[in-house]
N, C-alpha and C positions, 0 to 999 in steps of 0.2 A: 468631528473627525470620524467619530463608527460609521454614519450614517453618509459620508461623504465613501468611507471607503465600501460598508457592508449594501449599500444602498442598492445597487444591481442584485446582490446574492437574495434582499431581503424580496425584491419585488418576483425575483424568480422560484424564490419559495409558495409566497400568496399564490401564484398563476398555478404550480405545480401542485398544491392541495388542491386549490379548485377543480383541477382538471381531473386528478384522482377522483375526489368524489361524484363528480361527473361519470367518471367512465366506472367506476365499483363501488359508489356508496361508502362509506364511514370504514366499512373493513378494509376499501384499499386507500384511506386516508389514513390511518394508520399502518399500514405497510410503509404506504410513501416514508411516510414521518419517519419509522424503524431504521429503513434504508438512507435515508439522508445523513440523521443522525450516526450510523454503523459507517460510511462513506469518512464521515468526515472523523470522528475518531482514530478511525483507522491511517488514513490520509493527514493528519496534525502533522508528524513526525516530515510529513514530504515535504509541506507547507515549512516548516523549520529548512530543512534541508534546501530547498529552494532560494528560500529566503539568504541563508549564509551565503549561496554562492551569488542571487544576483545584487546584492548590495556591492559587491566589487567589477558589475558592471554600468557601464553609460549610461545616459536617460534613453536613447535611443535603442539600445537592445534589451534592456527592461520590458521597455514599450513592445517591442518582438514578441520577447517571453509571455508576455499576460495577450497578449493578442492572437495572433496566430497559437502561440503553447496551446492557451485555454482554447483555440478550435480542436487543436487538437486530440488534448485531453478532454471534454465533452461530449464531442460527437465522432471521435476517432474513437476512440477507448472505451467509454461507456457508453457512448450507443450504438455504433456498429459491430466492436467486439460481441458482445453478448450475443450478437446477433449471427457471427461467425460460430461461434461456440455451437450453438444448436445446430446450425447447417452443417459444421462436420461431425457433432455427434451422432443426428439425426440422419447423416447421408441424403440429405433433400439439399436444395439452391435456398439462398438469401431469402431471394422475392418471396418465395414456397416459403420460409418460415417465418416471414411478417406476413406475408398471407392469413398465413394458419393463425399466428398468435392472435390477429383482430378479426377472422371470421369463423373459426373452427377450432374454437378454444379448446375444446374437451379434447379434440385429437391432437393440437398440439403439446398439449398436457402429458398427454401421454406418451409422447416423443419425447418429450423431456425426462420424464420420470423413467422409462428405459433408459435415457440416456446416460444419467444422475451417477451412476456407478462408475463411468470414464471421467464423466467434468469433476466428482469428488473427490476422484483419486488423482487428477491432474491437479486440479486448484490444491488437495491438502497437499502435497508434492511443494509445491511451489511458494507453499506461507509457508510450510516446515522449514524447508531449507532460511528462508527470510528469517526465520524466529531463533533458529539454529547457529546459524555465521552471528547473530546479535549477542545470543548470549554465553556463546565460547570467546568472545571478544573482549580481551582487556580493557577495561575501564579505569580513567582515572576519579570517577563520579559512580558507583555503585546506589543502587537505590534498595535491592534486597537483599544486603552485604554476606550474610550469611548462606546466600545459595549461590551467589552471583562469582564470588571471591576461588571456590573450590572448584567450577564451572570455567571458571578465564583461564584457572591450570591445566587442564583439562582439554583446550583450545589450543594447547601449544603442539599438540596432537595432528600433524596432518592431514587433512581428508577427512574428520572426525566427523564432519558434518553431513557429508555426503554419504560417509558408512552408515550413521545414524537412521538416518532419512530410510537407503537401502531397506536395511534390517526393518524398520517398521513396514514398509510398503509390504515386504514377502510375508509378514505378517499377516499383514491384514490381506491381503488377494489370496493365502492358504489359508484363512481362515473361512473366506466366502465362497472360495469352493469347498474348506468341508463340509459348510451348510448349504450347498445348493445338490453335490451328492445325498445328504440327508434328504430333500426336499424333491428327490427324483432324476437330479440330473438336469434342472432345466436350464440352471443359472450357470453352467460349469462353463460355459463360452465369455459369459463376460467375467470370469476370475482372470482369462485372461487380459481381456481389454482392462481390466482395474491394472494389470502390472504393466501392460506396453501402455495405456495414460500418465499412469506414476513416473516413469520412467521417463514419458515427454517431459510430462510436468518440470522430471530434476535437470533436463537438459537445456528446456526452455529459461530456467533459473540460472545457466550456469552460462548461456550464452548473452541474457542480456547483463547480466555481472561483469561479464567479459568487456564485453562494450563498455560497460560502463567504465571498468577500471584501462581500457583503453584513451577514452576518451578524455577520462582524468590525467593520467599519466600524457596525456598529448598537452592537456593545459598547464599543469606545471611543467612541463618544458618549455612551454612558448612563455610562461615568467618569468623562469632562470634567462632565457636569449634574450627576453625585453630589458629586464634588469643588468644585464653583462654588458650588452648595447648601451644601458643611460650612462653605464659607466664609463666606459670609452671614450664616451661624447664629451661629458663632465672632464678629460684629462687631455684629449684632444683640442676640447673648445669650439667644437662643433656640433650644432644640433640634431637634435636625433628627429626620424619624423616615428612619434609617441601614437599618432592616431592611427597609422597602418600596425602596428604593433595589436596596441589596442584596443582593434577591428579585428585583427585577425586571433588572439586571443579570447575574443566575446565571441568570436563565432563559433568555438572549440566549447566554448562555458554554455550555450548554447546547443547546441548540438549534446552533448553532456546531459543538460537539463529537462531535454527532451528522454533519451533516455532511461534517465532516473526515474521521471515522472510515469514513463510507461510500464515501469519493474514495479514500481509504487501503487500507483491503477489494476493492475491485478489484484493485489489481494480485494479490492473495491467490489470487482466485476464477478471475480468466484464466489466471494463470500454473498454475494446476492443469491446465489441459487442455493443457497441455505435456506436464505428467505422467503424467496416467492420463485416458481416460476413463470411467471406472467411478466413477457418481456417489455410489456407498455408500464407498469410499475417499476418495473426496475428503471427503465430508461429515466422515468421521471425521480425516481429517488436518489441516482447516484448524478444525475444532469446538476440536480440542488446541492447535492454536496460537493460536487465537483468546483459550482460557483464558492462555496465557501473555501475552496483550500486555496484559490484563487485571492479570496477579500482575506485573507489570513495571513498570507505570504508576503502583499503588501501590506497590510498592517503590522507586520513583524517589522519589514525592511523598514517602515516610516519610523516607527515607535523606537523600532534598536533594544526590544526587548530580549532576545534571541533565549537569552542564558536565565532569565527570571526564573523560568520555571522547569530544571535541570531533570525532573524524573517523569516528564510528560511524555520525553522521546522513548523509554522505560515502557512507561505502559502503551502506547501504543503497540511496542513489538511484544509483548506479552498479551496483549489482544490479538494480534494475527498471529499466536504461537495459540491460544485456548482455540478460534477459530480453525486453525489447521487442522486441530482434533477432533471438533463439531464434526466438520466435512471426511474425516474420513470412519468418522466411524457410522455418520447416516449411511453410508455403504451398504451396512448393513441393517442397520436402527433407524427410526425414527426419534427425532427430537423437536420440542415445541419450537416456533419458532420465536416466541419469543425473548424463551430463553436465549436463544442465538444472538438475536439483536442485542441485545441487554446483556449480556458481557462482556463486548468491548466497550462500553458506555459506563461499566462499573469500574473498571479498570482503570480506564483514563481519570474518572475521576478521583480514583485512592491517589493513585499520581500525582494529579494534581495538588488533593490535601496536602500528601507529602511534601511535595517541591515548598507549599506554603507556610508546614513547619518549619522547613530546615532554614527559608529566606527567614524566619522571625526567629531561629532560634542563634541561627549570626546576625542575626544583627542584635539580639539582647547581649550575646559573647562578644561583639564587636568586631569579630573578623571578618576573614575573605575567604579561610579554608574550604578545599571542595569538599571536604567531609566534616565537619565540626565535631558532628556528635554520631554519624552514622555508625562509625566503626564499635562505639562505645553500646549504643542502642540495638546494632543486629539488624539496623534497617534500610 
């Protein structure tokens, strides 16, 4: 069953170390590894998500989803976006910046590393906000109840998230120019571009939210009209045609899923340029993770695991909420990168212990509670 489902991801791993160590030696085999690994922690939670919505669809637009989706998400997303990113921060064309990354390394380095102050403040713009809407969010499943609980009250606040976001962005772009006045003046143009990035970043965040929760709200309605339809039919005695229904409902869950997964694929794509700027390792690290939220998603839908492991979804957005912070404050700092990699990967796995406690500690209590002992524990 792993090897049936993970068996593309597994072989697209081997080819992508090879080819790493091929192109940079052991240090970009390790990159790769970072980035896969940082990919698909962060991306679990999509993989969930995913998974929920297409087990209520057909075999046939499944088959869509992991098909065409996964083109899209691979080589749409993380590999062409990144490549976007540069070219508008860099002000050069596409071609011009894979040009540069595979024959004029040093100088496209350096196009990056000037640029680093817009894509930081966009990308941490864009996780904040993700991290922010998650944990002003009522839950009925808290994982770190004691921060989580006074935090969902807190959320009943309109707009809290986006004020939040705000107020740290003018922060930190008044902060970097009053160290680039310190430093002569020379940085004091991009204090600007840190605040109109930030700023795309919260827009960019709010308009594919938008969609999304449009897309949603279109699909629960075409279930309430399918459902109202079966019922008619049922008292009429006349059949309903179920397939145009839902056809046309998969295409909305669809359309949705794509979506999702491209609000999701960001924090993948920014959080790489934490890591490396070297756009042929990243391609290759998030292309392998990418495979895996892919072999995830169907092995969730197969398995019907979804609920197992209840505070994975937890740490995940609590890794692209630490990550959101990494990136904006390299702004101004340097951070190693491997600390960056390595904590959303620490994260996920407290999560995970956790979710492993709490399933063995109902089941020695013998319940179903979503909370057993949480509330009791603080955890």
């Amino acid at each position: 069953m792993v090897l049936k489902t993970f068996g593309w991801s597994f072989a697209v791993t081997a080819l992508g170390l090879v080819a790493a160590v091929f192109y940079g030696g052991w240090t970009a085999f390790g990159i790769v590894a970072i980035l896969s690994i940082l990919e698909i922690s962060l991306s679990f939670d999509n993989a969930v998500v995913n998974a929920g919505i297409l087990k209520k669809m057909n075999a046939f637009w499944q088959k869509i989803f992991l098909t065409v989706g996964v083109l899209i998400a691979v080589f749409g997303m993380r590999l062409v976006f990144p490549v976007v990113i540069v070219a508008i921060s860099a002000k050069i064309g596409p071609i011009e910046a894979v040009q540069l990354a595979m024959t004029e390394k040093d100088h496209y380095k350096q196009l990056v590393t000037d640029a680093h102050p817009a894509i930081a403040a966009f990308g941490g713009m864009f996780l904040l906000m993700i991290f922010l809407d998650f944990i002003f969010e009522d839950r009925d499943i808290k994982w770190l109840a004691w921060l989580e609980r006074p935090l969902a009250k807190l959320g009943k606040i309109d707009m809290l998230s986006a004020c939040i976001a705000l107020i740290i962005l003018v922060i930190t772009s008044m902060t970097f120019a009053t160290q680039a006045h310190q430093h002569g003046g020379a940085h004091v143009d991009k204090a600007q571009t840190v605040l109109i990035s930030g700023i795309l970043g919260l827009i960019t965040y709010m308009i594919v939210g938008g969609l999304s929760g449009y897309f949603e709200n279109k699909l629960e309605e075409e279930e309430e009209a399918e459902h109202e339809a079966e019922e008619e039919a049922k008292k009429s005695g006349k059949p309903v045609s179920a397939v145009a229904m839902a056809g046309k409902a998969a295409f909305f869950m669809f359309l949705y899923l794509e979506v999702l997964d491209a609000s999701f694929s960001f924090d993948g794509v920014i959080g790489a340029f934490a890591i490396t700027n070297d756009i042929v390792l990243m391609a290759l690290g998030l292309g392998i993770g990418a495979m895996y939220v892919r072999s995830l998603t169907v092995y969730l839908v197969r398995q019907g695991t979804l609920d197992d492991y209840v505070y994975l979804e937890h740490g995940a957005h609590y890794a692209i909420g630490a990550l959101a912070v990494i990136l904006l404050v390299t702004i101004q700092h340097e951070i190693n990168e491997v600390i960056t990699g390595l904590v959303g990967v620490v994260l996920i796995a407290w999560s995970f212990w956790s979710s492993v406690r709490r399933n063995k500690r109902i089941e020695a209590e013998g319940g179903e509670g979503d909370e057993p002992a949480e509330a009791k524990a603080g955890v």
